[in-house]
N, C-alpha and C positions, 0 to 999 in steps of 0.2 A: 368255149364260153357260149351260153344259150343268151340270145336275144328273145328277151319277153314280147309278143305280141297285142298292143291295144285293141281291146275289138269290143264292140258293142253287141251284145247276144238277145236272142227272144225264141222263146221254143210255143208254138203252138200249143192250146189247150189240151187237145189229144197226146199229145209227148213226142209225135214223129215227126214232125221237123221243126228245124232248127237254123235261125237263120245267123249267120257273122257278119257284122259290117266292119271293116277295117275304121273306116270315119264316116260322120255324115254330112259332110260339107265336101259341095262338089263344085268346081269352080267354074265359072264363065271371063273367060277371058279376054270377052268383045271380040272375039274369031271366031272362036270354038269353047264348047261345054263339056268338060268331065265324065263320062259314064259311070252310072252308079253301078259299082264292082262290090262283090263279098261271096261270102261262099254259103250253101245249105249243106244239113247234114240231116240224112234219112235213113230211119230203121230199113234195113234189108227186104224183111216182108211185109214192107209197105209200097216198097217202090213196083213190082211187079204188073202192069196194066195201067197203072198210071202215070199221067204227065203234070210236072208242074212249070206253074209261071210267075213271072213278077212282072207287074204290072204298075205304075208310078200316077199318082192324082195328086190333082191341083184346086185348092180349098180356095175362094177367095168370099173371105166375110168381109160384108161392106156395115155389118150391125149385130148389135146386142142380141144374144141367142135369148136372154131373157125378155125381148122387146118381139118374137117372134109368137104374136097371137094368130089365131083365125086363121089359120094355113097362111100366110103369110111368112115367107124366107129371107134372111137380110144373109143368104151364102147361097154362091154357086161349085157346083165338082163338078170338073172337069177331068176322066181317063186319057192322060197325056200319051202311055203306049203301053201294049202289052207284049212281053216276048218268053217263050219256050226256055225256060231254062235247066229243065231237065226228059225226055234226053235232048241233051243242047247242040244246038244247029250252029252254034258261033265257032268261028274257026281261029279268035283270033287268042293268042295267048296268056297267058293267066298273070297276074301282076305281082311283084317279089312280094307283097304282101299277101295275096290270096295260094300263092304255094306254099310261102309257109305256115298258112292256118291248115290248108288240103295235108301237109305235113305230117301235123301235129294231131289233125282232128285224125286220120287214117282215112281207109277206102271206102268208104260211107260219104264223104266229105267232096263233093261237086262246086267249083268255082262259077258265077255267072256276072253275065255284064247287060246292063240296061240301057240303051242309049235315050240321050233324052233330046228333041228338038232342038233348033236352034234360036227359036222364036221363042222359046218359054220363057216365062218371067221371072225375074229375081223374087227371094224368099224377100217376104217384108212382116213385118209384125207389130200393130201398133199396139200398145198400154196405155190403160186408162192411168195404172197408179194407185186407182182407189180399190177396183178390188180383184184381189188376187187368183180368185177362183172362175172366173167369168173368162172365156176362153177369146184369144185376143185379134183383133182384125188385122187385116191383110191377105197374102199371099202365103199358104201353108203347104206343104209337100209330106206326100207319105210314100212310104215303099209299101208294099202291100203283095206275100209270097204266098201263093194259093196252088191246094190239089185240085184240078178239074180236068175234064174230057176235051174243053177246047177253052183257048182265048175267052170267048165272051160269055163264059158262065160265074157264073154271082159268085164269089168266095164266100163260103161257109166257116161261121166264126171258130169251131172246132178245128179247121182242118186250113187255116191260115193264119200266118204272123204279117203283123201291122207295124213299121217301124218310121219314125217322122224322120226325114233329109233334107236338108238345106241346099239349095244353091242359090251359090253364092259372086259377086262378079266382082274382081281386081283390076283395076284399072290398071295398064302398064306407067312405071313412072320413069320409065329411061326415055332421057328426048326431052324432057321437059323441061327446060330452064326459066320459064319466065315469071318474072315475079310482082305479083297484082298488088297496083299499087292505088289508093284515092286521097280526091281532097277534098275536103269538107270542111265550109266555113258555118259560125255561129254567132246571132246577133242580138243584141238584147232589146228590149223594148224598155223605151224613156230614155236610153242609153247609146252614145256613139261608137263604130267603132265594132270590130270582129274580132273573136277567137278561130284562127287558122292552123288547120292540123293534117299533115299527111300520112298516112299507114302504109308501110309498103310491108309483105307478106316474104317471106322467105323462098316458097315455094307457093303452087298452086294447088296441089293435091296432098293429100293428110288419108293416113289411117287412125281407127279409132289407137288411142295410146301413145301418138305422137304427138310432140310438143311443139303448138305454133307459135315458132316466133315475129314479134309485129316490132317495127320499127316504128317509134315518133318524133315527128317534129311539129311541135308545137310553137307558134308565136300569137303573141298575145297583143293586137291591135286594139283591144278596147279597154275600158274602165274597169273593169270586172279582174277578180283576183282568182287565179285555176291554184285549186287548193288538194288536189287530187285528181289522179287518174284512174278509173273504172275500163278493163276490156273485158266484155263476156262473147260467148260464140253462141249465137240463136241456130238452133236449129228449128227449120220449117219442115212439114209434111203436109202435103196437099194430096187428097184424096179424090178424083177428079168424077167418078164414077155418082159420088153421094153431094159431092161439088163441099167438103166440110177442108177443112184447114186447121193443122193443129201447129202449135211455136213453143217449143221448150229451150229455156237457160238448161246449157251441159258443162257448160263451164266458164269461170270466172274469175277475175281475178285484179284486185284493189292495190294503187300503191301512191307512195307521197314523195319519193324519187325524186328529190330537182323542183319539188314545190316548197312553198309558194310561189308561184308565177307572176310577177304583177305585172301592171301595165306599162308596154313598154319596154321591158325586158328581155335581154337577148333572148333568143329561141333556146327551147328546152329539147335536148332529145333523150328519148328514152329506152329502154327495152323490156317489152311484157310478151312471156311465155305461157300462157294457159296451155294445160294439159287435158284434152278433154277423153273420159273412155267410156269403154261399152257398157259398164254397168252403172252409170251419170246417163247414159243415152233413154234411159229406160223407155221415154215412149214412141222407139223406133229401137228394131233393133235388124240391124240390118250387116251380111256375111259379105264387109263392101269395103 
């Protein structure tokens, strides 16, 4: 039985190389980061005198490319590293996935590895929402596979493929039991007397697509009737560079559970699960 290979392909303008990315999400695992691994694949009488490299840059739009008049730039690049990858000076061994693309592709087919800092930054990406063509802030990464005579010569658009990569950071979630909890009272005006509510969180840490669950207890100290419960999860994104701050609803979720509450009445407990995911996240979108 053959095992199919996912990979992500792009061949240069010219036809002669050809790059395979097994994935493009590389992960930071708050120790260590991923090397961006895949394989090229080069016509025979091409490779002869020549060397090639990949090279990995770091985009960060802090503004609207459309807002960019008068020489004026709302984006910096950054060349995070460049290394030899063919004839390849790494010694270190090829990964079950890049022997069997070198496999399948045949002897033309060169495995190579990128290392990337360990200071680099996570991929981030913010949306407007409104328009979809307008290319979007943050932190952007590209792979970028070029023929040239050394390291620091400009890649020519014929003669190099361009591929976007994410990395991306996973928190470790073994170890962590603790579970956040708040109180928060509410008082009315003309009116005696508080609405007292505690949340306590199941966990601390969530990925996009898991469901958090919130514990309540409600008691209801004043005159006032709780006639519903509202949990939404705000997500904030502070931008520190341009000092802007952005807050999206990703998820939400209404219920009437145990209501009407009136005054005076035993305490209410409840349980709301909002589900929040990455395609709700839209104006963050982050491999986190």
């Amino acid at each position: 039985m053959v095992n199919a290979v996912k990979s992500s392909r792009k061949t240069a303008p010219n036809g002669k190389i050809t790059v395979y990315l097994g994935r493009r999400d590389f992960v930071d695992n708050t120790t260590s980061t991923e090397p961006v691994d895949g394989v090229i694949v080069c016509d025979n009488d091409y490779l002869p005198g020549r060397k090639v490299f990949a090279a990995v840059t770091v985009t960060y739009r802090f503004g609207r490319e459309e807002d960019e008049v008068m020489g004026v730039n709302f984006s910096k690049v950054m060349q995070l590293t460049t290394q030899q990858v063919y004839p390849s000076t790494d010694s270190r061994e090829p990964t079950a996935v890049q022997e069997r693309l070198v496999k399948k592709l045949g002897a033309n087919a060169y495995p190579f590895v990128v290392t990337l800092p360990d200071t680099a930054p996570c991929s981030v990406q913010l949306h407007s929402g409104d328009d979809e063509t307008s290319k979007p802030l943050g932190v952007i990464y590209e792979l970028s596979v070029f023929v040239g005579d050394n390291s620091n010569e400009r890649p020519h658009k014929r003669n190099s493929v361009t591929l976007a990569v994410r990395k991306v950071q996973y928190s470790p979630i073994s170890g962590t039991s603790r579970h956040p909890s708040t109180l928060v009272s509410k008082g009315f005006a003309l009116s005696s007397g508080k609405v007292n509510m505690e949340v306590t969180l199941d966990k601390e840490l969530y990925y996009h697509g898991d469901q958090v669950t919130a514990t309540l207890n409600i008691n209801n100290g004043s005159k006032k009737t709780v006639k519903s419960i509202k949990c939404s999860i705000i997500q904030h994104v502070e931008v520190t560079m341009t000092n802007s701050h952005f807050t999206r609803e990703v998820a939400s979720l209404e219920s009437k559970e145990g209501c009407r509450l009136e005054p005076a009445e035993r305490p209410l407990t409840s349980l709301l699960s909002p589900r929040p995911t990455r395609a709700k996240s839209a104006l963050l979108s982050t491999a986190s």
